[in-house]
Each structure stands twice: as C-alpha cells, then as structure tokens.
N, C-alpha and C positions, 0 to 999 in steps of 0.2 A: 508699901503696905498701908491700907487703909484706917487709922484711928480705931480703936474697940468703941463701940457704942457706950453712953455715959449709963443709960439707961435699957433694959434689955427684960421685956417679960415673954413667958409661953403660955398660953392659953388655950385652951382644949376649943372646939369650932359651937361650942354649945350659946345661943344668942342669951342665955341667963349673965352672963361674963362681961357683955357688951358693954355695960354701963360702967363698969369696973375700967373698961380701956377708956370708956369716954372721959373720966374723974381724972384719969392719970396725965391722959395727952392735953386735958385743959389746965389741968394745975400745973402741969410743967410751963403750959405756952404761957400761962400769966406770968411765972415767977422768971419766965425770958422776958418777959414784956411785953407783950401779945396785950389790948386792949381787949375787952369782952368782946366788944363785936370779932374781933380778930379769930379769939379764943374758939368762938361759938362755930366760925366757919372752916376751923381748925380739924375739932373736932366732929363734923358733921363731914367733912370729906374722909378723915380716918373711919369712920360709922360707916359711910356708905362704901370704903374700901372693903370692909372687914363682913361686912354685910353679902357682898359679891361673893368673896371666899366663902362664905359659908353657905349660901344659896348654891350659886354657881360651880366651884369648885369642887365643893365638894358634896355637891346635891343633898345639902340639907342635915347630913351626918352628923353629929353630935360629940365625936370622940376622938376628931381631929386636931393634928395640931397649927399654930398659928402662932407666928414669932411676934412681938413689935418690937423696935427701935428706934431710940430717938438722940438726937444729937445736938449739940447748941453749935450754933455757927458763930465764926467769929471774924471781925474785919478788923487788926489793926488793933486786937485783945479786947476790942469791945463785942458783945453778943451782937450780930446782926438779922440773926433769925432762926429758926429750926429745919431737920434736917428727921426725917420719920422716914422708917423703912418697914414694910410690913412682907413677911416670905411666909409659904405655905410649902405641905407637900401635895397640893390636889394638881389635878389632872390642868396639864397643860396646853397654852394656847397660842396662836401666833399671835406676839406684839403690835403688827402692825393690824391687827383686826380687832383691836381696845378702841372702840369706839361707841360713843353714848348713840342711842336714836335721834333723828331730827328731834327737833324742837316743835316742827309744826306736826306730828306724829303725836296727838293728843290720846292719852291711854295711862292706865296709871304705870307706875314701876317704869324701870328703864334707863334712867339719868341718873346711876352713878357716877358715871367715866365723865359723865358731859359736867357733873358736877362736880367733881376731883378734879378737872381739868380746869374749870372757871376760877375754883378756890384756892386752889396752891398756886404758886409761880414757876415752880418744875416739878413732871410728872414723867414720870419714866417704866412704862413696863417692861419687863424682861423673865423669860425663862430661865431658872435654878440649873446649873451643870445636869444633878442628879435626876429632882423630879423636884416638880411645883413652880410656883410662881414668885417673883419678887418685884412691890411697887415701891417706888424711892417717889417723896415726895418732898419740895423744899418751900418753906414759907420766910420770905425776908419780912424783917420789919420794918416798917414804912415808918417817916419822921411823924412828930404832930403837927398836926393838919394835912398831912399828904394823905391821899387816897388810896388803897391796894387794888390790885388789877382788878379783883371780882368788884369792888367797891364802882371803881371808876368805869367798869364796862355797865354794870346796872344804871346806874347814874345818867348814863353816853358821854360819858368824859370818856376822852382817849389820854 
C-alpha cells in the first residue's frame, strides 16, 4: 500500500486558486531544498499541469474539483526530492496521446506536456479507475553544482 501523501489539498478548478497552489508547491520544494531556480520550474510545470485540467479537462468550468499531492522522497532518510500528484474528475484521455506540440510548430499556447516533461524527471499520465485523470510527477534533487535535466538540456549539456 502506497504511503498517505504528507501534504493533500482540493481545490475547486476556478484559475483565481492557482496562485494559491503555486505558493504551496514552492514553499514546500524550498523547505526540501529545492534552490529557487529549481523551485521556479517546480512550480511552473505544476501551473502548467493544473492549467491543462482546467482548460482542457474540464473546458473551462469553474466548479470542478482538483486534488494535489505532494510527497518528500527519501534515500537513505535523507530527502532526495519531491514526489506531486495532481488527479481530477474531467473527462478522460488516452495516455499515450499526452504529448506537447513540436517545438518547431511556432503558435502560442501548447507546451504544457512538452514542459512538464523537460521540467520534472518522471512524468506519468494515467487514467483514474472511476473518472478523470491522474499526473505523478517526480523531481530529484541535484547535488551543488550539478545541473538538473531541464537545466543541462537548455545548456546542451548531456
């Protein structure tokens, strides 16, 4: 059985709330130790998940609900990064069709997925038993002076 999340809020799908989720998932990731830049792209792929959910999901609606949770990860009882899962009850989609637009498809809007997926280190969509969607996202933390995946692919460090 899988650990109860540390941290667990619900939030109605209305974008007034957003900032509210953004305050929570950054000050968690600082107080894991998340550096601000870390923090910043932490938060900004949660934004742009919770974003989708409410665009897409659930076309815009206002009065839906929208789980987050968040988990500290641990190696060895020391934290080694975070663990966010964000679940909805909107209309469902097939997982293997979570995919951002090219990159060379210059337009605005589009690059959630493509940014969830650069930002975190695992990304996982999956369909709810019942209804809706559920995204697992894990971010480790990098030693000082190492670079994180999104960090080191902007860069073209491999």
């Amino acid at each position: 059985m899988e650990e109860r999340p540390h941290i667990r809020i619900e939030l109605v799908s209305d974008p007034i709330y957003l900032s509210g989720a953004r305050e929570l998932v950054g000050s968690v990731a600082r107080r894991l130790g998340f550096d601000d830049r870390q923090c910043s792209k932490i938060v900004l792929a949660v934004d742009e998940a919770l974003c989708n959910v409410i665009r897409h999901g659930y076309d815009r609606a206002t009065d839906k609900p929208i789980w987050v949770e968040i988990w500290p990860l641990r190696t060895g009882g020391e934290i080694s990064g975070m663990r966010l899962r964000i679940e909805d009850e909107a209309k469902q989609v097939d997982p293997s069709r979570m995919r951002g637009r090219e990159l060379s498809d210059i337009k605005p809007g589009g690059l959630g997925v493509h940014i969830i997926r650069e930002v975190m280190d695992e990304v996982v969509y999956e369909r709810r038993p019942e209804r809706g969607m559920r995204l697992t996202m894990l971010k480790k933390l990098t030693a000082p002076g190492r670079k994180d995946k999104a960090t080191a692919a902007a860069e073209g460090v491999s």
